[in-house]
C-alpha angles and dihedrals in degrees: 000000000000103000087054086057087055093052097051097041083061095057094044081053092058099042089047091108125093084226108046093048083058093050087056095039082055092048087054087076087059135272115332140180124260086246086045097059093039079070100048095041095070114208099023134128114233086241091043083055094040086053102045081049091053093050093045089045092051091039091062100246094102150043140193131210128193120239107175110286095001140065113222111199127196141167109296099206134038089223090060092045092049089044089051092050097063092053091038091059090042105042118010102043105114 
């Protein structure tokens, strides 16, 4: 049991940033474009973003896929979507 709380600390502790729990909440909606989701996070820099992407991508939420020219990044595992759609719910709706 502990180590499961382990596990999941460390994911609480990733998602702990306003920014990076928008990005999630706009990655809900399906897989989106670094351009795409600096329009949908709304205040941030395009290397604060790059870098909250970064942190999400090494940390195991999310994942990126090439298209050409662009990187499209959506949410890696089901537990986390289905996590993300309850706060999201509760705390992100508009």
């Amino acid at each position: 049991m502990r180590e499961k709380a382990q596990t999941i600390a460390g994911l609480m502790a990733q998602m702990a940033n306003e920014n990076r729990l928008l990005i999630l909440c706009a990655l809900l909606d399906g897989p989106k474009t670094v351009g795409q989701l600096g329009e949908e996070v709304p205040n941030i820099t395009a290397p604060a973003l790059s870098q909250h992407l970064h942190k999400l991508k090494d940390g195991g939420l999310i994942q990126g896929e090439k298209h050409g020219q662009f990187i499209t990044y959506s949410i890696k595992d089901s537990r986390i979507q289905a996590l993300m759609a309850v706060l999201k719910e509760q705390y992100c709706a508009q």
